[in-house]
C-alpha positions in Angstrom: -25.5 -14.4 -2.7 -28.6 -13.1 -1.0 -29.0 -9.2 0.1 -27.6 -9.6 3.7 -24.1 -11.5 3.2 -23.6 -9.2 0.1 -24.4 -6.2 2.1 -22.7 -7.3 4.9 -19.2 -7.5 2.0 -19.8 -4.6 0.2 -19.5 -2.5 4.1 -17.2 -4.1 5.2 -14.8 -4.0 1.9 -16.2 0.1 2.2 -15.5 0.4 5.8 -11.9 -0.6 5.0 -11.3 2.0 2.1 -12.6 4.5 3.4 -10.6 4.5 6.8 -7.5 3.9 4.9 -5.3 6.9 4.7 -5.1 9.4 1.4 -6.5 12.4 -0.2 -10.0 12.9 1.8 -8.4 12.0 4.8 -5.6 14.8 4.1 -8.1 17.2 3.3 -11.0 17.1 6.1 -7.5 16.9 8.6 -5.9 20.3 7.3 -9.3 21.7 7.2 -10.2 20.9 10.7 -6.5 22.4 11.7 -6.8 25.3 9.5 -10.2 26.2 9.3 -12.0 24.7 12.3 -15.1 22.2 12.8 -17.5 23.5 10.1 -14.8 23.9 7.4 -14.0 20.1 7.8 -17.7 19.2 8.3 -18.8 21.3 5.1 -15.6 19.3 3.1 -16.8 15.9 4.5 -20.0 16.4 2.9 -18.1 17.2 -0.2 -16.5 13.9 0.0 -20.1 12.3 0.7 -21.4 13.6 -2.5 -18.4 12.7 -4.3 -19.3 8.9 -3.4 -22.7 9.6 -5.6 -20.4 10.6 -8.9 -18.9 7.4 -8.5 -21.6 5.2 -7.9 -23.7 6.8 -11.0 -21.0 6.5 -13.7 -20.4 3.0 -12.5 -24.2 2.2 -12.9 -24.8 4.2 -16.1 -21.7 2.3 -17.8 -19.4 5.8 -17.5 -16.7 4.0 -15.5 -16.4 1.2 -17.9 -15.6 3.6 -21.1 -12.6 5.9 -18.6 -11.3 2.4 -17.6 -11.5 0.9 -21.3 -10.4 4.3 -23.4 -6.5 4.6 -22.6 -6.4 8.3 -23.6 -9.1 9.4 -21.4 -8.2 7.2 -18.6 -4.8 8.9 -18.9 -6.3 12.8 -19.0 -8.4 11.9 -15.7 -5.5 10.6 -13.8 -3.4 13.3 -15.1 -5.8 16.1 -14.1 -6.3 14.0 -10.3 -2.5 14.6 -10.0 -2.2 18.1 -10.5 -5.3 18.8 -8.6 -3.2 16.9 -5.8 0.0 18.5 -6.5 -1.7 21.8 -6.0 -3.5 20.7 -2.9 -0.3 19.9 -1.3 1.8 22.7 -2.6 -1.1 25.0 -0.6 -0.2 22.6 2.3 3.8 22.7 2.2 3.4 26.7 2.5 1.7 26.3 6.2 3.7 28.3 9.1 3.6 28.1 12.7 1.8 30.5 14.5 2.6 32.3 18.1 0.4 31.0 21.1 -1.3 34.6 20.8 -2.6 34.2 17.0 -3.5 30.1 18.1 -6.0 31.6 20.9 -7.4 34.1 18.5 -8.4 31.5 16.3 -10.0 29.7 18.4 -12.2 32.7 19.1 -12.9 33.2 15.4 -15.2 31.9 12.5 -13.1 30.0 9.9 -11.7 31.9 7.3 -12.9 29.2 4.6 -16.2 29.4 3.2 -18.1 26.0 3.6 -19.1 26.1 -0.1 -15.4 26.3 -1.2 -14.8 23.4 1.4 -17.6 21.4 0.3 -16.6 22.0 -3.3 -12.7 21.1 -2.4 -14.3 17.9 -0.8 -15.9 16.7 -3.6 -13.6 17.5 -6.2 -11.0 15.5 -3.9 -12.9 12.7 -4.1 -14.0 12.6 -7.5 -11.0 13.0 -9.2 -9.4 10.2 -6.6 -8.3 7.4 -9.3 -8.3 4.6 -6.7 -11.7 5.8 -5.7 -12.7 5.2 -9.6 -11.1 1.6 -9.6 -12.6 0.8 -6.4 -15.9 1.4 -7.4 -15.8 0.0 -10.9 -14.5 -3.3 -9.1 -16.9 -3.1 -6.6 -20.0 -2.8 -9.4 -17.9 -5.5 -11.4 -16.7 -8.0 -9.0 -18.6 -8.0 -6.0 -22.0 -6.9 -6.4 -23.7 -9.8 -8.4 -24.8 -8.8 -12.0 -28.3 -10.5 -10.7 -29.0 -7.3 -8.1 -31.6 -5.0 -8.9 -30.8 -1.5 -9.6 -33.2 -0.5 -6.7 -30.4 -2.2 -4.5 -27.7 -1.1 -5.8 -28.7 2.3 -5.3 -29.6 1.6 -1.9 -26.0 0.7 -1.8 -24.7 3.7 -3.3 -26.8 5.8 -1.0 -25.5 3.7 1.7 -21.4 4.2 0.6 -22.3 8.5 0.5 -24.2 8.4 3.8 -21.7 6.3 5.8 -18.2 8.2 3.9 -19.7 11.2 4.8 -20.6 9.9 8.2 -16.9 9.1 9.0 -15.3 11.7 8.2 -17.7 14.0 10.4 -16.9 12.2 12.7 -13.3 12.6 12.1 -14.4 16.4 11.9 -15.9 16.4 15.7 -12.9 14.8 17.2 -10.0 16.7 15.4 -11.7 19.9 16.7 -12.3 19.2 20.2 -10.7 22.6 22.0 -7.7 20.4 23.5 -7.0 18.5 19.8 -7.6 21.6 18.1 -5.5 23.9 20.6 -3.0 21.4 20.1 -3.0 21.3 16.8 -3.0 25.2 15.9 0.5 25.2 17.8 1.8 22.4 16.2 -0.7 21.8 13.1 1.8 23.1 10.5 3.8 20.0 11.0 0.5 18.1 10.3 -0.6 20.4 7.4 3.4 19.8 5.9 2.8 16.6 6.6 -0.3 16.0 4.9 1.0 18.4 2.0 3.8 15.4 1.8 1.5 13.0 1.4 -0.6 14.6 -1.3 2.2 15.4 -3.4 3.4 11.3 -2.8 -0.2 10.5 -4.3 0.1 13.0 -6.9 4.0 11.4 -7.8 2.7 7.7 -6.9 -0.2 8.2 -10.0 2.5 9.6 -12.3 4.9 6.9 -11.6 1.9 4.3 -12.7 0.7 6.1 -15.4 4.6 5.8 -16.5 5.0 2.6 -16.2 1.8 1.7 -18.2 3.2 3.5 -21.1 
């Protein structure tokens, strides 16, 4: 497969994850309702940078042993569920606020620091188990064991930048003043909403890890 048709796959098969609804995509929304534009910007990076841990174990050989070693395979996805339960526990607890307290906001800095969003960010992502399995297959399956490691860093590199690009994106246009004036009256049905689907990830891991005992 030469360089173009297999980069040409590899974003594509990216570009179809990453705009697939789950955890990141929970997050960088509640953030942006929450927080405002540079709380979701600064967890956006955080996702970006979680891309990187995935792409270095699955070069260095990491992946393989979590994916081949049934105990710590099972701590990982363990851990990623409680870290989602928690995430959307935080969520569930959102309440509506008066059109008073929704213009105030607006007028404020977010109450979030960025390094605890960028931090959330990339934890999200890191300890996302279909994140894992999507990159080990990617390294595996798709990308040709003949590809030089110059390459498939540039790949890596090119997964971080573009994730990170999305969901800035994502950031910009879920705090535009109308979206996010909307969405501070009625964002706590979102957040709720989003802390539903968390804890549905969080349950949906369990259930595997259940019934691969």
């Amino acid at each position: 497969m030469s360089f173009w048709s297999e980069f040409l796959l590899i974003a594509t098969v990216h570009l179809m994850a990453v705009a697939s609804p789950g955890p990141d995509f929970a997050i960088v929304l509640r953030y942006a309702v929450r927080f405002g534009k540079e709380a979701a910007l600064a967890a956006s990076c955080g996702i970006g940078l979680g891309i990187l841990l995935h792409v270095t174990y699955s070069l260095v050989g990491i992946g393989l042993l979590i994916q081949t070693t049934p105990w710590l395979y099972l701590s990982f996805s363990v851990l990623a569920a409680l870290y989602l339960s928690y995430l959307g526990i935080q969520a569930l607890r959102s309440q509506p606020v008066s059109p008073a307290e929704a213009m105030a906001k607006e007028q404020v800095e977010p109450s979030l620091p960025r390094r605890k969003a960028l931090v959330t960010g990339f934890i999200t992502n890191g300890l996302n188990p279909k994140a894992t399995l999507f990159f080990l297959s990617l390294f595996a399956v798709v990308i040709s064991s003949e590809t030089s490691l110059g390459i498939k860093l540039f790949y890596g590199g090119y997964m971080a930048v573009a994730t990170t690009l999305w969901f800035c994106l994502l950031s910009f246009l879920l705090t535009q003043s109308r979206v996010r004036g909307f969405l501070l009256l009625k964002g706590y049905w979102f957040d709720r909403a989003m802390g539903l689907l968390l804890l549905a990830l969080a349950l949906h891991l369990i259930w595997q890890l259940l019934l691969n005992l």
